[in-house]
C-alpha positions as CSV (number, residue, x, y, z in Angstrom):
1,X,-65.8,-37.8,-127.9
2,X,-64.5,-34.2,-128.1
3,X,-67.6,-32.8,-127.1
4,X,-68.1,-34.9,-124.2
5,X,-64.3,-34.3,-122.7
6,X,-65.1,-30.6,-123.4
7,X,-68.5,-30.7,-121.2
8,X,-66.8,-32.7,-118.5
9,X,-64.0,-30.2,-118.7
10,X,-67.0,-27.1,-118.6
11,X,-68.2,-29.3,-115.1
12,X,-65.1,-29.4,-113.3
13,X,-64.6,-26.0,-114.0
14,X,-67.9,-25.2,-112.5
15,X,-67.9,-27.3,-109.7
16,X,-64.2,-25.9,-108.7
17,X,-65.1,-22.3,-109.0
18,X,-68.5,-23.5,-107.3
19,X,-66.4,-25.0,-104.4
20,X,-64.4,-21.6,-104.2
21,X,-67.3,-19.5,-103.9
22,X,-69.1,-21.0,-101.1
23,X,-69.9,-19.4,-97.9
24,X,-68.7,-20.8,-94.8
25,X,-72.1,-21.5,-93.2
26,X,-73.4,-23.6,-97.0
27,X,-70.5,-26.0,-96.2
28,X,-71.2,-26.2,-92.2
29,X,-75.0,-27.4,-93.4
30,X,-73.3,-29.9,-95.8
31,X,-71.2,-31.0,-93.2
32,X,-74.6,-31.8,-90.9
33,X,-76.2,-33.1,-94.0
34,X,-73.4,-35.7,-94.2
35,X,-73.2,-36.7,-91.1
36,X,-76.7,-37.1,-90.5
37,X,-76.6,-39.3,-93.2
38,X,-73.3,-41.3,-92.2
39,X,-75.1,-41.7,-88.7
40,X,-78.9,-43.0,-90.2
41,X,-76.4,-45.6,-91.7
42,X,-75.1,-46.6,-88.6
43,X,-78.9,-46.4,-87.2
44,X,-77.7,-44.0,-84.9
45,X,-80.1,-41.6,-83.2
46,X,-77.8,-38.8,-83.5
47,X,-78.6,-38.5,-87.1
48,X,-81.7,-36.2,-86.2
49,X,-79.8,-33.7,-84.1
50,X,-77.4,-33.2,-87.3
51,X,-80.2,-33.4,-89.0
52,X,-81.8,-30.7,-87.3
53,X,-78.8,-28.4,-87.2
54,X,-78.4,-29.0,-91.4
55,X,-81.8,-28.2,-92.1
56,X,-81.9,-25.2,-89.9
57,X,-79.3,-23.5,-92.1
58,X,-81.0,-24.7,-94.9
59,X,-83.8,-22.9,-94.2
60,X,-81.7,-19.8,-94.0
61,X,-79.8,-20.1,-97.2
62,X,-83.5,-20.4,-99.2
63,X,-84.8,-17.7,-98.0
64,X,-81.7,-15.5,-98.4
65,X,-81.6,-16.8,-102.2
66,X,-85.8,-16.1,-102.2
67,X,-86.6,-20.4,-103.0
68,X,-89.8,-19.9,-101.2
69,X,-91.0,-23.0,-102.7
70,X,-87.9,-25.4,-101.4
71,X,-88.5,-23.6,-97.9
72,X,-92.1,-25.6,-97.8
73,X,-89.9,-29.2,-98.5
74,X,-87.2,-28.4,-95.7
75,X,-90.2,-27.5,-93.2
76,X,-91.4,-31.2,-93.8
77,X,-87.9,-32.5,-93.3
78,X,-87.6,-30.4,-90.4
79,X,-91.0,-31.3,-88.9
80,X,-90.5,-35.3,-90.1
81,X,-87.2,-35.0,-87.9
82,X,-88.6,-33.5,-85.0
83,X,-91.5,-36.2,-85.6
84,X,-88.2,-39.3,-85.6
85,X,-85.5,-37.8,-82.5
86,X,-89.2,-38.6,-80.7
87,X,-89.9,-41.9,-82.2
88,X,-86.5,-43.1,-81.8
89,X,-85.9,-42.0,-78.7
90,X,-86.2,-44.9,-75.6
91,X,-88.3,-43.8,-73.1
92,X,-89.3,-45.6,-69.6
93,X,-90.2,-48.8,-69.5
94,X,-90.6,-49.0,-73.3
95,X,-89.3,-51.1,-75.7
96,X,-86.6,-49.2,-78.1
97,X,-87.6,-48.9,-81.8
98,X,-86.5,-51.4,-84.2
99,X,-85.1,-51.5,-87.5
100,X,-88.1,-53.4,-89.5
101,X,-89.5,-54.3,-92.9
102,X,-92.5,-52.2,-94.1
103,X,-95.7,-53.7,-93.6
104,X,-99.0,-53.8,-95.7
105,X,-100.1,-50.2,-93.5
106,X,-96.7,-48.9,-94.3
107,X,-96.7,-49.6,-97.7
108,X,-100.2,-48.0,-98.2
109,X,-99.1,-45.0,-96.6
110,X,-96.0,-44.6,-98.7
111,X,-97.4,-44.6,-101.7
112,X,-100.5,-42.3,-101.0
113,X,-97.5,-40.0,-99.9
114,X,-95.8,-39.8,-103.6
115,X,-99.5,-40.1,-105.2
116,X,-101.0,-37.3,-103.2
117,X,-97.8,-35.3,-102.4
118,X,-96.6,-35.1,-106.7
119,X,-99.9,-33.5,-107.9
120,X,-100.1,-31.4,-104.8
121,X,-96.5,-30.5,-105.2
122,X,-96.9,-29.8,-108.9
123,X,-99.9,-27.8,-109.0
124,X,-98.4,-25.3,-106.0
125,X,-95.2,-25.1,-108.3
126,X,-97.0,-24.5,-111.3
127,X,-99.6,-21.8,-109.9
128,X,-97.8,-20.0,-107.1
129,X,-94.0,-20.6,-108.1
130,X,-91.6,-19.5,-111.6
131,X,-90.6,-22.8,-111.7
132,X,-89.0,-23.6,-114.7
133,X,-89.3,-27.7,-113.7
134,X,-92.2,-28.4,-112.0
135,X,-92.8,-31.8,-112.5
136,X,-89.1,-33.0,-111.8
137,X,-89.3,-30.8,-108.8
138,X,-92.1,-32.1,-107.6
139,X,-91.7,-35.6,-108.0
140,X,-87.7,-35.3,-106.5
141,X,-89.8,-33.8,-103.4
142,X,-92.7,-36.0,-102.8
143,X,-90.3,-39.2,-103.1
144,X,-88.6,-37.7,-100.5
145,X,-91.0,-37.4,-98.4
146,X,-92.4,-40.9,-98.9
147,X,-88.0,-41.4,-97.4
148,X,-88.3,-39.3,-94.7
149,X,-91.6,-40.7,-93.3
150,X,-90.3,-44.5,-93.3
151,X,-86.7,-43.1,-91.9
152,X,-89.2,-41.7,-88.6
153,X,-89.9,-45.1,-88.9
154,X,-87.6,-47.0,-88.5
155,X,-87.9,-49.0,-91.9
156,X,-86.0,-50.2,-94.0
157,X,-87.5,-49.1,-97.0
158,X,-86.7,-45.5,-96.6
159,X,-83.1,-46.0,-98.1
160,X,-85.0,-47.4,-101.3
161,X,-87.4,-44.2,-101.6
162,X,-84.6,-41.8,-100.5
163,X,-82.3,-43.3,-103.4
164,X,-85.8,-42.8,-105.8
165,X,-85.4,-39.3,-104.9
166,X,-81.8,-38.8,-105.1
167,X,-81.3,-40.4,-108.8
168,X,-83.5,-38.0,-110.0
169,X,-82.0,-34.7,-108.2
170,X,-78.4,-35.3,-109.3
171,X,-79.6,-34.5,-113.1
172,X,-81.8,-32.0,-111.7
173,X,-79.2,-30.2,-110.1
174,X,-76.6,-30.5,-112.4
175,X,-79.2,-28.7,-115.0
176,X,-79.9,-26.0,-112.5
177,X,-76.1,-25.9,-112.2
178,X,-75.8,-26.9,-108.5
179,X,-72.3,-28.7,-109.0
180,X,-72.1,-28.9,-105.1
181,X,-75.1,-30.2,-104.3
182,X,-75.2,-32.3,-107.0
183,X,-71.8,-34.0,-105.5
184,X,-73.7,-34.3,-102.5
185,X,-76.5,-36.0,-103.5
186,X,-74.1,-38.4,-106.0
187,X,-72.6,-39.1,-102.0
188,X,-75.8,-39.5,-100.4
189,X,-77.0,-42.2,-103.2
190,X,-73.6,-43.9,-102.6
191,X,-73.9,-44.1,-98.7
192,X,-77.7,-44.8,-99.2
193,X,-77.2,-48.1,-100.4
194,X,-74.8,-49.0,-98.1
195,X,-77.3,-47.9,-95.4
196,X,-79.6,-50.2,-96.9
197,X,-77.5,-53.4,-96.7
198,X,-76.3,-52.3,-92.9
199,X,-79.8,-52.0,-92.0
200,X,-81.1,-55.6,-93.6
201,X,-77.9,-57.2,-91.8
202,X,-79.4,-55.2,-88.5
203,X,-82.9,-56.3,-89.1
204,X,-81.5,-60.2,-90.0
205,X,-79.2,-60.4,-86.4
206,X,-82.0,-58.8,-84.6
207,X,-84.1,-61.6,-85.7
208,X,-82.0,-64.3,-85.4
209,X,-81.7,-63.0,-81.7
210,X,-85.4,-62.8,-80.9
């Protein structure tokens, strides 16, 4: 019991002298991150331009800290987000995208995603990377991938692979002693699942309107 009052102690220590250090332009990517996120809830096309703008400083803060290998992940959220605003977007005499269930094509896709994306993900970390955990890194990625893909979308299902993703990077990050980020993605699993159940009540009243 002592030991684990002393670790939790050693965290918010860590996490508070984390929180201090941080640069001004980390916390205005946050901020995007969140928002993005609190808008894909809301099913909100604004999401990508926050989206966008988070990444974008992403991008940035890896390769000032040299995390060539996190760059590559961030260029598919940038490129998947790009890939969405257009998707999303209603254009003339076209019928707005809707918040759907995956079909049979979708869910083939998906999961050739995560089963070609972890051993391709792996095997760069392993042979061009000093990663010191390339399996968890790699599967953390390629889950989120499989996310981002059904969030262009429009499916529901994205929430469930997103939240796949994000159970696994909280431990991850808390090993790599990412207190921060951690906290983030601890937030972005909370709001994920209430994306979820705003988007099945979406999917239910479009339906029920049809």
């Amino acid at each position: 019991m002592a030991e684990a009052g002393a670790w939790v102690a050693d965290w918010l220590t860590g996490f508070g002298n984390e929180l201090l250090n941080t640069p001004l332009l980390h916390w205005i990517g946050v901020i995007c991150g969140v928002v993005q996120v609190l808008l894909a809830k809301a099913n909100k096309v604004l999401l990508y331009p926050f989206g966008i703008a988070s990444i974008l400083i992403t991008l940035y803060v890896l390769y000032d800290a040299g995390l060539y290998a996190e760059i590559l992940l961030n260029l598919y959220y940038l490129t998947m987000s790009i890939y969405g605003w257009v998707h999303w977007v209603t254009r003339r005499d076209e019928i707005p995208v809707k918040a759907s269930y995956s079909g049979k094509r979708e869910w083939i896709a998906t999961i050739g995603i995560v089963a070609l994306g972890f051993p391709l993900l792996y095997y760069t970390l392993i042979h061009f990377t000093d990663s010191t955990v390339p399996a968890w890194d790699a599967w953390v990625s390629a889950t989120a991938w499989a996310g981002m893909w059904l969030l262009a979308k429009r499916k529901i299902e994205n929430w469930i692979w997103l939240n796949v993703s994000n159970a696994i990077a909280i431990p991850l990050l808390v090993y790599k002693n990412l207190h921060l980020y951690a906290a983030l993605t601890l937030f972005l699993f909370i709001v994920a699942i209430f994306g979820y159940v705003e988007w099945k009540r979406i999917i239910r009243r479009e339906q029920v309107n049809s």
